[in-house]
N, CA, C and O of each residue as an XYZ file, in Angstrom:
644
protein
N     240.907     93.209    141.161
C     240.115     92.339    141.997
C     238.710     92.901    142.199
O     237.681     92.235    142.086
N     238.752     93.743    142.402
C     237.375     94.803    142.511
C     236.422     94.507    141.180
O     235.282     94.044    141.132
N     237.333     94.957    140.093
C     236.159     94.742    138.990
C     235.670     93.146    138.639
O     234.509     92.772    138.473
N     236.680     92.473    138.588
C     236.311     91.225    138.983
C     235.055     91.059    139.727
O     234.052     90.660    139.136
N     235.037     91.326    140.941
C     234.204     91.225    141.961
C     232.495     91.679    141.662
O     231.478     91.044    141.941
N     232.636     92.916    141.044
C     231.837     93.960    140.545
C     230.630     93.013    138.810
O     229.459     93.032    138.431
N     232.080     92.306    138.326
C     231.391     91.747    137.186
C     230.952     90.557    136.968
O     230.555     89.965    135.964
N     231.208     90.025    139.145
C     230.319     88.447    139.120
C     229.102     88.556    139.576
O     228.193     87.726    139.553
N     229.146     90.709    140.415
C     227.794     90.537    140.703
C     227.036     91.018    140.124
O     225.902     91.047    140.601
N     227.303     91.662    138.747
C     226.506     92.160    137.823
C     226.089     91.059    137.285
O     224.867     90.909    137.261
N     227.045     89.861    136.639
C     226.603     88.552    136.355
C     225.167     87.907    137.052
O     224.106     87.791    136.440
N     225.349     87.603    138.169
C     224.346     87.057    139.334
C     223.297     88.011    139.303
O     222.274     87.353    139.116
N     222.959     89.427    139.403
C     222.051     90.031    139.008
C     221.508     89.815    137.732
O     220.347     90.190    137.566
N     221.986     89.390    136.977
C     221.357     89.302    135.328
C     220.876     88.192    135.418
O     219.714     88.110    135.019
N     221.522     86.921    135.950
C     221.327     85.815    136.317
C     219.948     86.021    136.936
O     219.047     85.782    136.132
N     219.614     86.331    137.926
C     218.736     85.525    138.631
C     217.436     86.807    138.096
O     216.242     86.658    138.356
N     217.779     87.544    137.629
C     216.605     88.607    136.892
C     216.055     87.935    135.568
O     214.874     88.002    135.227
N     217.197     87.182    134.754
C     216.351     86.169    133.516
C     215.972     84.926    134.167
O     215.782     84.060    133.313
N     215.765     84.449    135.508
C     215.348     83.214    135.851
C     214.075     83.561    136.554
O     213.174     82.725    136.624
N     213.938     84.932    137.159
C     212.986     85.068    137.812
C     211.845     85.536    136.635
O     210.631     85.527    136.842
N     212.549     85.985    135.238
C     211.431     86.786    134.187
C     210.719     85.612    133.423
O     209.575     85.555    132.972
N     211.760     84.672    133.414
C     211.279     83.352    132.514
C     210.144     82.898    132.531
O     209.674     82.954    133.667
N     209.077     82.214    131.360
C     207.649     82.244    131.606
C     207.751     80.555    131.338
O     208.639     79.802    130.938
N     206.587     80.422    131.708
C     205.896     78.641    131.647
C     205.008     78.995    130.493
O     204.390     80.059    130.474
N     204.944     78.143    129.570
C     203.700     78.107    128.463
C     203.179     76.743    129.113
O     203.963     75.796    129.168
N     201.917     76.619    129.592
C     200.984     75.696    130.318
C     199.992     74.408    128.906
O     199.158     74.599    128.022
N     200.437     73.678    129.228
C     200.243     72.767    128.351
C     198.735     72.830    127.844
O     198.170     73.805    128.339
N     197.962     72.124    127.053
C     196.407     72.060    127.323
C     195.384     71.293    128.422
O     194.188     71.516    128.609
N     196.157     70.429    129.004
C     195.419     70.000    129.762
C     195.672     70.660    131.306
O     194.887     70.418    132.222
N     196.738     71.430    131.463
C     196.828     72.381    132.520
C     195.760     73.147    132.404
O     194.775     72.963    133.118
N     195.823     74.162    131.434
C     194.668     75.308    130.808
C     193.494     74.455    130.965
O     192.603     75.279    131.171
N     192.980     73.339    130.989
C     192.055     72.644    130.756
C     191.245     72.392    132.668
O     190.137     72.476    133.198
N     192.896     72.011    133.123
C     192.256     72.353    134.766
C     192.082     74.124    134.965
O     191.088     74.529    135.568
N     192.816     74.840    134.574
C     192.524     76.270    134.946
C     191.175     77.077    134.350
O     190.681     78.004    134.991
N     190.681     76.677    133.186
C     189.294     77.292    132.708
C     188.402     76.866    133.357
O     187.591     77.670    133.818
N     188.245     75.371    133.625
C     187.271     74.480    134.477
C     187.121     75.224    136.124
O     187.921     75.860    136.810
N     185.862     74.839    136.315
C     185.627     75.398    137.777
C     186.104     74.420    139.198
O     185.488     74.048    140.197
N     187.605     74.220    138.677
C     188.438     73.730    139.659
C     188.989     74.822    141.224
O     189.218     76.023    141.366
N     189.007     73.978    141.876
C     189.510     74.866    143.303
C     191.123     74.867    142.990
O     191.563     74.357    141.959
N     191.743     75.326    143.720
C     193.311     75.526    143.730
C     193.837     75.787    145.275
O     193.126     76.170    146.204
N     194.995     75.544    145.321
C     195.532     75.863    146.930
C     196.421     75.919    146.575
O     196.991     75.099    145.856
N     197.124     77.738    147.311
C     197.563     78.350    147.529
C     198.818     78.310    148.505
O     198.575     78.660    149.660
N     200.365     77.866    148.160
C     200.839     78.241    149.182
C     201.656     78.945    149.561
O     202.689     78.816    148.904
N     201.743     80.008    150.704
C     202.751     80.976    150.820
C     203.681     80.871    152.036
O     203.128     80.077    152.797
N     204.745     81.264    152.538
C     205.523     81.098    153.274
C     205.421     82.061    154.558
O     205.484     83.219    154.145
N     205.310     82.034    155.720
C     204.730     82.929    156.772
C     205.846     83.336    157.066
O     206.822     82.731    156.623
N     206.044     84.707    158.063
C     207.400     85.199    158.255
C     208.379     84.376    159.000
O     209.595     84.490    159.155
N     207.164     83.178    159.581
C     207.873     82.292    160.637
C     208.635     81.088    160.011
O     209.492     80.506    160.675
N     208.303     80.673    158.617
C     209.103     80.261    158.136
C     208.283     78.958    157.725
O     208.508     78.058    156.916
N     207.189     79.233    158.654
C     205.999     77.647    158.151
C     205.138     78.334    156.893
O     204.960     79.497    156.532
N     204.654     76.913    156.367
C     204.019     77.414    155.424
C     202.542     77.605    155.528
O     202.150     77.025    156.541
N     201.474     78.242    154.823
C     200.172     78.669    154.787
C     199.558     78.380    153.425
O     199.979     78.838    152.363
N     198.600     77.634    153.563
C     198.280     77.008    152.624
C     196.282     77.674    152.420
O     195.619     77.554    153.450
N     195.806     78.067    151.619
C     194.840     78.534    151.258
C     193.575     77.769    150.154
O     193.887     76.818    149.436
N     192.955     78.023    150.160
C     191.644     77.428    149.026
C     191.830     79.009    148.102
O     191.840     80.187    148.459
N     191.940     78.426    146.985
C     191.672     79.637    145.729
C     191.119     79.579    144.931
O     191.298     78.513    144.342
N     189.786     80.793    144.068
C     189.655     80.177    143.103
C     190.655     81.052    141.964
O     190.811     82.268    142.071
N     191.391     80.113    140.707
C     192.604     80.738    140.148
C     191.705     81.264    138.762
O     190.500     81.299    138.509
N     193.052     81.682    137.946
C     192.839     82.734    136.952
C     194.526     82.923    136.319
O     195.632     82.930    136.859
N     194.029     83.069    134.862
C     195.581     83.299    133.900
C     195.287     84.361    133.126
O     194.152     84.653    132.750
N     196.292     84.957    132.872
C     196.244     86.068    131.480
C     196.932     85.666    130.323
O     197.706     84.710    130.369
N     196.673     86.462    129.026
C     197.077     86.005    128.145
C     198.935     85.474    128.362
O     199.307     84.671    127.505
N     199.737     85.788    129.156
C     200.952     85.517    129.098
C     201.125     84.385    129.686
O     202.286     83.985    129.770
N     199.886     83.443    130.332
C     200.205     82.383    131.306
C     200.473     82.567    132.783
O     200.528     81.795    133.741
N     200.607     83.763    132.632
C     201.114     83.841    134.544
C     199.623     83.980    135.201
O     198.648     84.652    134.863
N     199.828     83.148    136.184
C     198.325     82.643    136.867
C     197.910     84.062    137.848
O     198.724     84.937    138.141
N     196.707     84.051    138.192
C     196.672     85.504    138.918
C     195.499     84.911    139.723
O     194.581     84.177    139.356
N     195.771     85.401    140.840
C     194.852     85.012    142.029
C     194.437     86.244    143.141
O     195.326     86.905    143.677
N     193.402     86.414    143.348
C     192.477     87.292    143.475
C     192.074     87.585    145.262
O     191.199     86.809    145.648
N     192.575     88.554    146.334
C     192.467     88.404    147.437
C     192.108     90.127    147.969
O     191.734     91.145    147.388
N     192.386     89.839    149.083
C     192.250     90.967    149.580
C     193.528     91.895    150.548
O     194.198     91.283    151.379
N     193.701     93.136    150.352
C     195.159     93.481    150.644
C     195.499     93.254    152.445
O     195.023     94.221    153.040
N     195.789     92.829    152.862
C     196.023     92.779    154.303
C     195.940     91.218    154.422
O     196.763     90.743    155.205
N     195.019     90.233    153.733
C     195.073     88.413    153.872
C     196.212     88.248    154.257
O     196.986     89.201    154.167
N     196.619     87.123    154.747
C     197.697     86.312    154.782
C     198.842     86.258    153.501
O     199.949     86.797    153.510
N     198.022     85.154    152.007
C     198.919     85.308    151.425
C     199.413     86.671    150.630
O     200.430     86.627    149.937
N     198.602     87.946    150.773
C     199.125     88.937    150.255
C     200.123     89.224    151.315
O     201.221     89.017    150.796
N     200.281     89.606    152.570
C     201.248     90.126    153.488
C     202.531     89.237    153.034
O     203.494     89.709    152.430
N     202.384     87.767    153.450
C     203.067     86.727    153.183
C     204.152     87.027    151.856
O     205.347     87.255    152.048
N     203.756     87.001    150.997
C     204.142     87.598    149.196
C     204.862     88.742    149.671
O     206.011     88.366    149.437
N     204.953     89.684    150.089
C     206.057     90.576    150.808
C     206.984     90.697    150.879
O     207.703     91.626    150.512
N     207.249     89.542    151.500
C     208.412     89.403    152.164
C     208.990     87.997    151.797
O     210.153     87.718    152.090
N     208.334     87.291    151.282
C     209.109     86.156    150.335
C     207.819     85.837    149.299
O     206.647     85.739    149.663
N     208.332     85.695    147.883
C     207.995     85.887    146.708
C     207.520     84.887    146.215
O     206.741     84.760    145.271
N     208.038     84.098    146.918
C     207.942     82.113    146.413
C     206.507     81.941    146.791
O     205.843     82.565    147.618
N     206.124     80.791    145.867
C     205.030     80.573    146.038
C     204.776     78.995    145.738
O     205.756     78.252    145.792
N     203.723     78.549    145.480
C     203.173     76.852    145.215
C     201.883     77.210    145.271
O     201.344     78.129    145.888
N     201.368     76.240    144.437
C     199.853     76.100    144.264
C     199.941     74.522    143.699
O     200.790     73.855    143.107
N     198.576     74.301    144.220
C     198.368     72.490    143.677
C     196.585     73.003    143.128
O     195.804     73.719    143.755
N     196.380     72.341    141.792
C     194.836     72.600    141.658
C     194.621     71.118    140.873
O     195.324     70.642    139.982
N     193.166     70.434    141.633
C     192.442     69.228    141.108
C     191.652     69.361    140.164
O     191.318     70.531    139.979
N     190.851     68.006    138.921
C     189.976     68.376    138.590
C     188.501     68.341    139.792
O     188.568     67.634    140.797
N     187.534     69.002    139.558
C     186.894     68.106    140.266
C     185.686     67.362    139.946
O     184.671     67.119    140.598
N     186.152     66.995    138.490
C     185.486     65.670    137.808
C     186.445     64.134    138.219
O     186.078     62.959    138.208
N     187.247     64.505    138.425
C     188.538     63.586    138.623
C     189.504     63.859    139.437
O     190.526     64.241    138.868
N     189.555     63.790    140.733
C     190.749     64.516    141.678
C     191.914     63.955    141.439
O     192.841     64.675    141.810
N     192.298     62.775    140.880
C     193.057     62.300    140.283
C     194.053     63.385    138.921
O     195.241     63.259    138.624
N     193.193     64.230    138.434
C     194.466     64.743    137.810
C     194.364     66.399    138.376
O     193.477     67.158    138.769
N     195.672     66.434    138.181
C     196.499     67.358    138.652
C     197.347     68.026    138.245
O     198.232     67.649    137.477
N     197.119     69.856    139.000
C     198.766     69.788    138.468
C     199.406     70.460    139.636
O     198.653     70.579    140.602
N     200.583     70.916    139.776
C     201.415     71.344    140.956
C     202.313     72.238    140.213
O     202.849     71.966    139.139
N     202.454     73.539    141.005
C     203.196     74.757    139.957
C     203.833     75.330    141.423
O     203.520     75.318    142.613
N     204.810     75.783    140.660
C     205.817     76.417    142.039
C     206.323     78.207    141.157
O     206.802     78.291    140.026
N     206.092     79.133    141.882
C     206.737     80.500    140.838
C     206.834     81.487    141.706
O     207.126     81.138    142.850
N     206.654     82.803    141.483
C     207.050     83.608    141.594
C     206.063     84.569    142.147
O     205.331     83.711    142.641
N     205.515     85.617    142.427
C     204.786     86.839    142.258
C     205.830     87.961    142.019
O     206.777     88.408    142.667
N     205.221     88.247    140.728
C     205.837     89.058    140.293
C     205.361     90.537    140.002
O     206.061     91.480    139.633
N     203.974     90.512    140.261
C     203.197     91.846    140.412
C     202.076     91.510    141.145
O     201.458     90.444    141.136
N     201.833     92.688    141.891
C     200.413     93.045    142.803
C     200.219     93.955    142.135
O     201.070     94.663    141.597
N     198.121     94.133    142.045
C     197.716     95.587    141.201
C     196.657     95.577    141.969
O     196.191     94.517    142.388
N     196.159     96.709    142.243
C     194.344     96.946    142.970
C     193.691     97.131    141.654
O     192.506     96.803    141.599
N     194.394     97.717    140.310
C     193.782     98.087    139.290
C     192.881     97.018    138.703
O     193.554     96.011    138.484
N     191.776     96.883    138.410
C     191.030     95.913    137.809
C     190.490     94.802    138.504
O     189.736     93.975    137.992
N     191.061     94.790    140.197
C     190.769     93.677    141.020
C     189.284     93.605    141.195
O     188.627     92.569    141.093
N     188.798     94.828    141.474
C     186.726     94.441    141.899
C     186.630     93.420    140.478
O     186.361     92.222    140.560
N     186.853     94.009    139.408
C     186.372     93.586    138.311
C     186.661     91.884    138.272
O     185.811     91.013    138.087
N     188.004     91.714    138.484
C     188.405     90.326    138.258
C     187.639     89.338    139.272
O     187.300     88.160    139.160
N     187.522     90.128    140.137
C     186.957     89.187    141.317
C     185.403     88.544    140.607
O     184.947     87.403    140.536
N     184.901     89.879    140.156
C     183.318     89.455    139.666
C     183.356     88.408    138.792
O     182.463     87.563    138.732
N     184.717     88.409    137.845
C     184.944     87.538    136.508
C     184.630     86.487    137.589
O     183.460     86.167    137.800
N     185.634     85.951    138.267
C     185.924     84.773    139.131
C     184.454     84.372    139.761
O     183.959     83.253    139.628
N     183.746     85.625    140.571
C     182.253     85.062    140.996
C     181.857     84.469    139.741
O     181.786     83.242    139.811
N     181.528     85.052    138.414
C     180.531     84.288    137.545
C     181.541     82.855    137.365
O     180.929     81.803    137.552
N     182.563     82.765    137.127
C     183.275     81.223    136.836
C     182.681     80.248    138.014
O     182.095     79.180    137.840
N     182.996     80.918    139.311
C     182.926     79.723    140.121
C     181.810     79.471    140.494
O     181.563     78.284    140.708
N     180.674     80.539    140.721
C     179.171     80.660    141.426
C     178.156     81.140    140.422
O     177.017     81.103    140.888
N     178.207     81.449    139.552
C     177.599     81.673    138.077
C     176.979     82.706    138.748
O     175.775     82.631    138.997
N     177.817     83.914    139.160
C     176.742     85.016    139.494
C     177.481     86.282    138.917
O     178.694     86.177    138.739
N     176.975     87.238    138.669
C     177.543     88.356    137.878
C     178.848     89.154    138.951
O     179.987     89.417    138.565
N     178.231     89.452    140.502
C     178.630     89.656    141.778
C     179.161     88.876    142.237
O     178.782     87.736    141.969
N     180.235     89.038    143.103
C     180.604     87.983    144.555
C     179.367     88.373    145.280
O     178.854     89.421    144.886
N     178.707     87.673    146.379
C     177.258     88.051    146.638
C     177.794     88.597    148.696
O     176.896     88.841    149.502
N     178.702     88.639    148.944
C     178.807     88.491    150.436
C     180.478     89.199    150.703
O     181.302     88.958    151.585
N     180.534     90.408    149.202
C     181.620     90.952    149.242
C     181.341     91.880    150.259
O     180.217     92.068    150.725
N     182.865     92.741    150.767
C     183.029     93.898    151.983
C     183.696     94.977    151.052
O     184.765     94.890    150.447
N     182.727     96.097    151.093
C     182.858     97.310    151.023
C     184.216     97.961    151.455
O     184.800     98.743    150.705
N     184.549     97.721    152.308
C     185.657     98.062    153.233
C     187.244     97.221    152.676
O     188.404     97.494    152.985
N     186.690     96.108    151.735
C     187.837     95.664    151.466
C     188.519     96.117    150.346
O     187.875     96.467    149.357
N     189.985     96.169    150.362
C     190.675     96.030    148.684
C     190.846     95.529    148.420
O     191.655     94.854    149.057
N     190.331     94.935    146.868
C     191.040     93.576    146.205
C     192.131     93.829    145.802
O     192.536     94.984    145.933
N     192.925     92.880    145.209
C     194.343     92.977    145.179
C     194.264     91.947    143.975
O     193.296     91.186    143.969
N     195.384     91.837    142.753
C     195.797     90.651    142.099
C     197.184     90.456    142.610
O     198.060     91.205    143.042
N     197.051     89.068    142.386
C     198.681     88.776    142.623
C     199.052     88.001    141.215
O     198.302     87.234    140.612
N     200.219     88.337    140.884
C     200.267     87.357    139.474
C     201.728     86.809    139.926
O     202.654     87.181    140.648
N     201.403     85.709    139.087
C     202.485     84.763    139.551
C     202.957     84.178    138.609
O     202.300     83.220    138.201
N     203.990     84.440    138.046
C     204.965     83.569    136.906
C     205.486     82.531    137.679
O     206.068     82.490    138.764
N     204.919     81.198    136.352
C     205.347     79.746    136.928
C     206.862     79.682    137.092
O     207.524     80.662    136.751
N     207.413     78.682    137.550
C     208.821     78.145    137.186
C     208.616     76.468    136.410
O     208.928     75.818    135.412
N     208.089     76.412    137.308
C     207.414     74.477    137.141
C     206.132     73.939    137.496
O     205.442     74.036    138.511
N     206.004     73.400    136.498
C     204.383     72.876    136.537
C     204.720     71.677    136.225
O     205.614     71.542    135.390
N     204.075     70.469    136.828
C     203.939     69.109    136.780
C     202.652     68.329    137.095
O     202.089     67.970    138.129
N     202.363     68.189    135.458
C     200.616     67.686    135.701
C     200.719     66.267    135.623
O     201.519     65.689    134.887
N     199.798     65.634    136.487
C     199.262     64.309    136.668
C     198.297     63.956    136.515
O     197.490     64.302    137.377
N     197.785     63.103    135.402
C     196.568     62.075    135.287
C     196.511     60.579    135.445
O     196.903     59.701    134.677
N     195.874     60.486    136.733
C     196.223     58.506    136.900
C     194.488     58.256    136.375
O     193.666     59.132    136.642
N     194.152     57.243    135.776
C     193.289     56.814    134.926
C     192.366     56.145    136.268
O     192.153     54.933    136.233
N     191.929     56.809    137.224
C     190.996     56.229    138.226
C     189.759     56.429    138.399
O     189.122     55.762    139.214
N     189.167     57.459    137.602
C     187.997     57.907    137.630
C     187.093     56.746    137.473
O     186.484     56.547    138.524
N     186.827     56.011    136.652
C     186.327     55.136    136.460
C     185.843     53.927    138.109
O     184.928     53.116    138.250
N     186.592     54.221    138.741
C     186.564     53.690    139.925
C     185.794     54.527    140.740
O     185.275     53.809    141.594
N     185.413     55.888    140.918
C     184.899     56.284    141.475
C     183.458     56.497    141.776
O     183.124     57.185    142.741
């Protein structure tokens, strides 16, 4: 009975370790909202059990897992802690109409390379080499986040706008 016991929870460990490793390959018109100087929002789960929802600007690496760029002590870094889950929704904003909505994981935090990434992100979003109104005092942080599900939407409304 024991080993039994022993080899449903070795099972369930393997289990939920290949569901949590599993990657999203992001279609082109996802990648298409993520290169573009689209906003994104962020959401993480507070210890209280409500959720916290953020403005981001996002970022992917070659593996697809999206990586988003903060500072160590924020909200959604503390948040990420202590529950892993995550959501993000990002618009175009040529077209707020399309969309996509991704739900995953964080699966690594690094300080390594964060000043740097951040600057990447200043020139994407503010075309400046610098973030211009960064704190000395702060640590950046990456968070990377392997998708589970992504579900993009384009309703043909632009034209109306």
């Amino acid at each position: 009975m024991i080993h039994c016991v022993q080899t449903l929870l070795i099972a369930k460990v393997i289990f939920l370790f290949l569901f949590v490793m599993q990657k999203t390959v992001f279609s082109h018109e996802v990648l298409n909202l993520l290169n573009g100087r689209n906003f994104a929002s962020l959401a993480t789960i507070m210890p209280n059990g409500y959720p916290q929802v953020t403005p981001i600007w996002i970022d992917y690496d070659e593996n697809h897992d999206l990586l988003v760029n903060t500072a160590l002590g924020r909200s959604k870094e503390r948040n990420t802690i202590i529950n892993d889950r995550v959501g993000l929704s990002i618009f175009s904003m040529a077209n707020p109409y399309e969309t996509a909505s991704i739900i995953g994981n964080v699966i690594d935090k690094t300080t390594e390379g964060a000043n740097h990434h951040f600057n990447k992100l200043s020139k994407k979003y503010l075309n400046l080499d610098e973030y211009p109104i960064g704190k000395p005092e702060e640590r950046r942080v990456i968070l990377k986040i392997r998708s589970k599900k992504v579900i993009y939407v384009s309703i043909p409304l632009s034209t109306y706008l």
